[in-house]
C-alpha positions as CSV (number, residue, x, y, z in Angstrom):
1,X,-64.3,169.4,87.6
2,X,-63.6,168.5,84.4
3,X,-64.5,171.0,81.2
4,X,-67.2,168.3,79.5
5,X,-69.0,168.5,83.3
6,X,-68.7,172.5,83.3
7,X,-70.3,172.3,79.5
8,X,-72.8,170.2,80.6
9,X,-73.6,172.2,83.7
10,X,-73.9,175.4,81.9
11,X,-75.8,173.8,78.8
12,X,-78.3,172.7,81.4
13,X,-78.5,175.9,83.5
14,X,-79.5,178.1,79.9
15,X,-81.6,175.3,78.7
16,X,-83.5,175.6,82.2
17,X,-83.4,179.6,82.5
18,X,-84.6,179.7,79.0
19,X,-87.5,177.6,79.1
20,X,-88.8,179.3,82.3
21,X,-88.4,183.0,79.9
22,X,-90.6,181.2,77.7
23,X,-93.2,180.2,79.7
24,X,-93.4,183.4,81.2
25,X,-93.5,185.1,77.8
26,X,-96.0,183.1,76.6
27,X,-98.4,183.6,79.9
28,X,-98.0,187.7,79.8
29,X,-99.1,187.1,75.7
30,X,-101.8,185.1,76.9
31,X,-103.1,187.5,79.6
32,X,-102.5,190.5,77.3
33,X,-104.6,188.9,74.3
34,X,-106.9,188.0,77.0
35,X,-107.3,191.8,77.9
């Protein structure tokens, strides 16, 4: 593989893990204000 494909791999794989920290962030604050 070349090291633009590993970037772009890795780039993708935080943006992805990230997003889902978000989410679930943003659900626990919802549920919490709920409360």
């Amino acid at each position: 593989m070349t090291p633009i494909a590993i970037t772009m791999m890795a780039i993708s794989l935080v943006t992805v893990w990230g997003g889902l920290v978000v989410v679930t962030i943003n659900l626990m604050k919802r549920g919490t204000d709920r409360d």
